[in-house]
N, CA, C and O of each residue as an XYZ file, in Angstrom:
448
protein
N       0.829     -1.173      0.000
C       0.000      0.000      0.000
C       0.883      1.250      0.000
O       1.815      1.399      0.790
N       0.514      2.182     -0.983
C       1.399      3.331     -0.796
C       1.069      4.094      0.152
O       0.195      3.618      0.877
N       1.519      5.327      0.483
C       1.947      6.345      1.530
C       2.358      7.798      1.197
O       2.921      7.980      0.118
N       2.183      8.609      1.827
C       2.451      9.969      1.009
C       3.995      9.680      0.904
O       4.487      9.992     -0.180
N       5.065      8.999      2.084
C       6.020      9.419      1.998
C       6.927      8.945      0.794
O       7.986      9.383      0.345
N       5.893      7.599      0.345
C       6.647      7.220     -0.899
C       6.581      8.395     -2.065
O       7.290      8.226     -3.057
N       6.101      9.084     -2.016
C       6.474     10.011     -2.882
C       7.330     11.209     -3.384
O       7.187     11.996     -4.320
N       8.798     10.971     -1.873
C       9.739     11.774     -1.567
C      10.480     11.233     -2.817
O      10.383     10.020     -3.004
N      11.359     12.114     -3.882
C      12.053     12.465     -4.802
C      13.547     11.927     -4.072
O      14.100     12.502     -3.134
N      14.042     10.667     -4.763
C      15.560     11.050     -4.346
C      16.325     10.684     -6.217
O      16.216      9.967     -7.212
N      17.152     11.929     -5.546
C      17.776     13.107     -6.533
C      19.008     12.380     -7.471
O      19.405     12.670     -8.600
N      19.543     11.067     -6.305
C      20.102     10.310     -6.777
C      20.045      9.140     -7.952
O      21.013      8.499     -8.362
N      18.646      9.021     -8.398
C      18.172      8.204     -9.270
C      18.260      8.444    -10.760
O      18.428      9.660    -10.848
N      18.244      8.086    -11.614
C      18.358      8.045    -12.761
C      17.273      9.254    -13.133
O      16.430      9.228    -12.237
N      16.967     10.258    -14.052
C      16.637     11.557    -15.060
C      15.039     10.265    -14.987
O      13.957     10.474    -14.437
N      15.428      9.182    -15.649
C      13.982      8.423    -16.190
C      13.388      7.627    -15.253
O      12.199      7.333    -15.378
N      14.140      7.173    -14.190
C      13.389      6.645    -13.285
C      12.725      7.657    -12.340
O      11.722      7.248    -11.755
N      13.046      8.660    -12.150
C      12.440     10.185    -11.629
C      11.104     10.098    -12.185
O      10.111      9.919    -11.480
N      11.066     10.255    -13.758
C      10.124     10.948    -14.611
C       9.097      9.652    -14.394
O       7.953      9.913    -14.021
N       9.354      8.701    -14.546
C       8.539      7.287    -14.307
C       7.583      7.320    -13.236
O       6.378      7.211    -13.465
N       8.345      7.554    -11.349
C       7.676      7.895    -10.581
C       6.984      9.031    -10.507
O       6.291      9.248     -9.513
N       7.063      9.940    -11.554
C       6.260     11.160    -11.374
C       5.017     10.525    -12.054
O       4.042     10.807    -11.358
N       4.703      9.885    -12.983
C       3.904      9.876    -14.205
C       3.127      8.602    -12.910
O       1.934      8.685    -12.618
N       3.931      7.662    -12.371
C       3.310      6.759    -11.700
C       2.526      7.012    -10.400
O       1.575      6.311    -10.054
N       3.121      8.356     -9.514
C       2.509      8.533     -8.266
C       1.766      9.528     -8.702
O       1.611     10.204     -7.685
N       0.986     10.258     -9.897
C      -0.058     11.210    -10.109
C      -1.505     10.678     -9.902
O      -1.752      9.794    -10.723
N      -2.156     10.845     -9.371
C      -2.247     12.078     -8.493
C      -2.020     11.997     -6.862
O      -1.809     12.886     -6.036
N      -2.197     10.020     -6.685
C      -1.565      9.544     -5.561
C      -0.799      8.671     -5.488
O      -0.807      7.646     -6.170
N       0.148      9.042     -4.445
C       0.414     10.093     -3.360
C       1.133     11.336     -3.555
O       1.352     12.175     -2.681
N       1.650     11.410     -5.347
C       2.031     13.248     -5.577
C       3.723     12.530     -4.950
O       4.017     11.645     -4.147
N       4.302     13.223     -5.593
C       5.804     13.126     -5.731
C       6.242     14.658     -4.855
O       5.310     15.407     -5.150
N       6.640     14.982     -4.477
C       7.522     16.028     -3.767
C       9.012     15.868     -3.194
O       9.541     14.861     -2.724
N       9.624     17.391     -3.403
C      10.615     17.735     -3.043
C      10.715     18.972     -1.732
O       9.676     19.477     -1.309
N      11.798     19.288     -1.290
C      12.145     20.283     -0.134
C      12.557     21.461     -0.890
O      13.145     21.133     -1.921
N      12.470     22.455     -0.763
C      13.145     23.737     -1.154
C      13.128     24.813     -0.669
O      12.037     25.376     -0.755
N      14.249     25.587      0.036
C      14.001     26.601      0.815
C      13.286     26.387      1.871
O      12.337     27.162      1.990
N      13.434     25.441      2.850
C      12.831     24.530      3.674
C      10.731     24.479      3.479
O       9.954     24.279      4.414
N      10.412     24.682      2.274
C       9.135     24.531      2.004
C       9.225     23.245      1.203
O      10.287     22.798      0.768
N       7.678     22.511      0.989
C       7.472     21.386      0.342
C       7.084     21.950     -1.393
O       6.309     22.824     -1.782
N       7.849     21.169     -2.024
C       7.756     21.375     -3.413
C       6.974     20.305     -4.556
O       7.586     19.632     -5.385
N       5.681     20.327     -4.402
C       5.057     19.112     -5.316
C       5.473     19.334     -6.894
O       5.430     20.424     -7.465
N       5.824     18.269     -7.401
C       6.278     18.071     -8.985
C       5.160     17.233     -9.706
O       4.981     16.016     -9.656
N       4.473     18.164    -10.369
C       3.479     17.701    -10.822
C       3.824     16.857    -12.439
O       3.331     15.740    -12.594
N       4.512     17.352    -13.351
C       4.941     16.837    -14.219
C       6.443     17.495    -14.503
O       6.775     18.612    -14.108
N       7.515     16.338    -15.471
C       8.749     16.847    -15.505
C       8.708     15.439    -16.849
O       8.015     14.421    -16.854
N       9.824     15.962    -17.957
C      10.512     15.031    -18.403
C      11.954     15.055    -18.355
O      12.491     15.957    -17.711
N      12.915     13.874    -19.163
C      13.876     13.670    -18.787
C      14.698     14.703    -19.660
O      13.900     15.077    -20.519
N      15.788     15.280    -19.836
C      16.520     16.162    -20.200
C      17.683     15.681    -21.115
O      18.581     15.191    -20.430
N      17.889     15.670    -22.151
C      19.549     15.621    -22.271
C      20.256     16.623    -21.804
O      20.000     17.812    -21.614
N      21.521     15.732    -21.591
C      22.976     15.994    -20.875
C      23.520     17.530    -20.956
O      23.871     17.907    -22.074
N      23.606     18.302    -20.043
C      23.859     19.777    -20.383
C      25.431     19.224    -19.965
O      25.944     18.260    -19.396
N      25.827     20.458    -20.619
C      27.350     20.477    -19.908
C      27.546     20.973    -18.249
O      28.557     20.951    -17.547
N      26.734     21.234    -18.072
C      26.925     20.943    -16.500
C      26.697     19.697    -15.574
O      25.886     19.683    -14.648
N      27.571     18.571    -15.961
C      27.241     17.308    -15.977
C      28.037     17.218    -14.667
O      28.406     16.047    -14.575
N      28.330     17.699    -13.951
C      29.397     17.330    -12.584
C      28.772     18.292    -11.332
O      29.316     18.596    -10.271
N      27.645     18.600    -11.764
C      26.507     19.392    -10.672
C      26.078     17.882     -9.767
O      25.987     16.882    -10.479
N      25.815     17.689     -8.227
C      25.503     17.137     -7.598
C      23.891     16.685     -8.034
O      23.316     17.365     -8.884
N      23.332     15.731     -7.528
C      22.011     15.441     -7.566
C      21.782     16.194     -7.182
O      22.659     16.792     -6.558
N      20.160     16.866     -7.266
C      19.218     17.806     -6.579
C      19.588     19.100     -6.804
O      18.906     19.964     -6.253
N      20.927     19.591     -7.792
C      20.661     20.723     -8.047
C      19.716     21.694     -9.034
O      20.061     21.636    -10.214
N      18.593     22.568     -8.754
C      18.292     23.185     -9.295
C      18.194     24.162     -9.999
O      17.826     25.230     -9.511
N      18.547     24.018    -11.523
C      19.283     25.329    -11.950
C      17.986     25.928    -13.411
O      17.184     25.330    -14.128
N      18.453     27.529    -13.234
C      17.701     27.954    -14.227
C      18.443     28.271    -15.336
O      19.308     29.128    -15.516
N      17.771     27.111    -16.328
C      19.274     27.088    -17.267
C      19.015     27.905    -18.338
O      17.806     28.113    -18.439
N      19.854     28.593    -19.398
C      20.004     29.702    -19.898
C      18.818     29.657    -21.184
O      18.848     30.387    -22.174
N      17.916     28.741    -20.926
C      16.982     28.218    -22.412
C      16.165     29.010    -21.689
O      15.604     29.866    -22.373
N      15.850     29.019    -20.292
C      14.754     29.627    -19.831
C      13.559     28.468    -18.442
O      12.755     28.707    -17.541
N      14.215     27.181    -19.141
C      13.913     25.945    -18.471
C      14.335     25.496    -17.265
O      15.511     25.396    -16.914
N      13.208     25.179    -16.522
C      13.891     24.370    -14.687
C      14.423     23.324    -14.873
O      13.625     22.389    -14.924
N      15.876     22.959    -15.052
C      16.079     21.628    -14.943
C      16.949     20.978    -13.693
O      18.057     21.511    -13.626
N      16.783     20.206    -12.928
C      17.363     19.665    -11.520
C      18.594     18.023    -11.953
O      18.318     16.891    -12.349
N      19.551     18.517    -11.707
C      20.428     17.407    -12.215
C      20.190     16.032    -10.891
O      20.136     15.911     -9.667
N      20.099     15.125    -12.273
C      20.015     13.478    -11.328
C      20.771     12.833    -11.380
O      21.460     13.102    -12.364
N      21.297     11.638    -10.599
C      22.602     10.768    -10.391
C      22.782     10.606    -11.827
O      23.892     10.985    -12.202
N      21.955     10.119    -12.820
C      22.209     10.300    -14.209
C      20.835     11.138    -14.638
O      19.635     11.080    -14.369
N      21.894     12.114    -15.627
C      21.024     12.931    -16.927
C      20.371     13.740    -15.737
O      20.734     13.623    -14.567
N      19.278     14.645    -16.217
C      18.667     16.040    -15.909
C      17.310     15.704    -15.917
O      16.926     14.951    -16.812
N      16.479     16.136    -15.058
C      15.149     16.479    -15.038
C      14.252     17.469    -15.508
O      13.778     17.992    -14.500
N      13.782     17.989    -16.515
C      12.990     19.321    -16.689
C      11.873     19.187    -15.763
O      11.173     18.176    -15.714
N      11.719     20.175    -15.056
C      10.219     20.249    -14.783
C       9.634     21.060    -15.322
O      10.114     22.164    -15.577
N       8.034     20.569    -15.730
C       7.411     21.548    -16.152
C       5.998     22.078    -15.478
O       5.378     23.105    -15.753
N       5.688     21.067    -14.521
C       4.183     21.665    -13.659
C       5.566     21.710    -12.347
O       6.692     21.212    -12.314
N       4.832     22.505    -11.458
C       5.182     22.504     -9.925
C       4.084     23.093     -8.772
O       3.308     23.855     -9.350
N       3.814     22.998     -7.515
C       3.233     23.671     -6.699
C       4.075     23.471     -5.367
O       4.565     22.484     -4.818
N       4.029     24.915     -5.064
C       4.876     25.146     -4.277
C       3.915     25.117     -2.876
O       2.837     25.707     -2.945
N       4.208     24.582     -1.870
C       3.432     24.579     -0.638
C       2.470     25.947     -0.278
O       2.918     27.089     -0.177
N       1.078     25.565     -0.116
C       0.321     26.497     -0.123
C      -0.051     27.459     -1.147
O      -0.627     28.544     -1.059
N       0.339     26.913     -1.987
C       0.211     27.578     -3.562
C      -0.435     26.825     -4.710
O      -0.747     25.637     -4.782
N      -0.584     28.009     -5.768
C      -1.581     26.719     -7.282
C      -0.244     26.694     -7.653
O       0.798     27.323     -7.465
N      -0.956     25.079     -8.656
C      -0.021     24.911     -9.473
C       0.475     25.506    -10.346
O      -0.439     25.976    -11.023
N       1.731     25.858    -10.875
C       1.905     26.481    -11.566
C       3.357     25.816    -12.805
O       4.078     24.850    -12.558
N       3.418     26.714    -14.115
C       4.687     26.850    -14.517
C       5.533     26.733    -13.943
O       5.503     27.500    -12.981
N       6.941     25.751    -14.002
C       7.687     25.404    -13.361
C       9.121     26.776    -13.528
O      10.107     26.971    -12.817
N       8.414     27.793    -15.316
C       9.033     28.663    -15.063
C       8.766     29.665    -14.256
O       9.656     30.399    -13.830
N       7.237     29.838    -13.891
C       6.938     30.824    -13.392
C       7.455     30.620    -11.743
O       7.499     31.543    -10.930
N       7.822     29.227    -11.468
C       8.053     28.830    -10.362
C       9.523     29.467     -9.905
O       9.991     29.515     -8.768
N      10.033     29.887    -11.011
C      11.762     30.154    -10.954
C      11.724     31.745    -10.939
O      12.441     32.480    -10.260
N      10.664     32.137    -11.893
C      10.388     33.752    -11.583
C       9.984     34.195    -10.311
O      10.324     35.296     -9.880
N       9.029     33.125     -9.457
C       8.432     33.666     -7.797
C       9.723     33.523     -6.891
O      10.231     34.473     -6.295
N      10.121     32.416     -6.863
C      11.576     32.484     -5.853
C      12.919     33.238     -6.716
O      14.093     33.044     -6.401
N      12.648     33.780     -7.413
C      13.853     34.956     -8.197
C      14.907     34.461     -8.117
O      15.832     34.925     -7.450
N      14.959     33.190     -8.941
C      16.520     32.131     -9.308
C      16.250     32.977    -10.549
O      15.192     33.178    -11.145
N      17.881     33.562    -10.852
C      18.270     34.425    -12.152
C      18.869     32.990    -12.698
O      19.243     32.057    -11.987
N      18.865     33.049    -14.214
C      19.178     32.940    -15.079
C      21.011     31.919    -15.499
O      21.900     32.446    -16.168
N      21.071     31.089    -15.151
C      22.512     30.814    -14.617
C      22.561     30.546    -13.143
O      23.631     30.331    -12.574
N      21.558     30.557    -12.605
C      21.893     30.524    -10.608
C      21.210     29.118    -10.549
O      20.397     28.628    -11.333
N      21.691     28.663     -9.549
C      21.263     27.553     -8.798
C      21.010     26.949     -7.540
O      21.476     27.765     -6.745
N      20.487     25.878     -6.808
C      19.888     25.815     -5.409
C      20.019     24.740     -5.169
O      20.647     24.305     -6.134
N      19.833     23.885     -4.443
C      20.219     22.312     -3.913
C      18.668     22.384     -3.142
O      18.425     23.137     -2.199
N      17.607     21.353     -3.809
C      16.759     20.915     -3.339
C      16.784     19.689     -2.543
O      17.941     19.272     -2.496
N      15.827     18.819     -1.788
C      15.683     18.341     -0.685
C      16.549     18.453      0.555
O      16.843     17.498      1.275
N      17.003     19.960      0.773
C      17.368     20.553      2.082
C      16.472     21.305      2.739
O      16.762     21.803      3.827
């Protein structure tokens, strides 16, 4: 039987096994991450090819210069493209990068 907590994101997993459990835990129990010590639901994301920032840790979240959220995984990159941020609608995962004002090139380490 699942559990909300099975739906904690670890960062360490493969770009497609990420995207798998997202597509698999919709709408229950909802996949989430930590950010800025708030809860971060990932509503949809696909898998990314390889940026050259390939030596970024799991779970980093960067706003990469296309304009796109992508969070690097033990292998390959995550785009997200839905998100809701705790106590919030869902939204654009860019508009998600415009509300917490990650510029353009900056980045964050999620599930802290």
């Amino acid at each position: 039987m699942l559990k909300k907590s099975d739906g904690l994101l670890d960062w360490n997993q493969s770009a497609v096994s990420l995207h798998n459990r997202i597509r698999a835990f919709n709408p229950w129990p909802g996949t989430y991450t930590q950010v800025q010590a708030q809860t971060l639901r990932v509503w949809r994301a696909q898998p990314a090819e390889a940026l050259g920032d390939s030596l970024l840790p799991p779970g980093t979240l960067l706003h990469h210069s296309s304009g796109a959220a992508m969070v690097a995984c033990g292998t390959g990159f995550l785009k997200l493209e839905e998100v809701q941020m705790e106590n919030r609608k869902r939204t654009s995962a860019v508009d998600f990068l415009h509300g917490i004002r990650l510029e353009k090139t900056q980045s964050i380490l999620l599930g802290t």
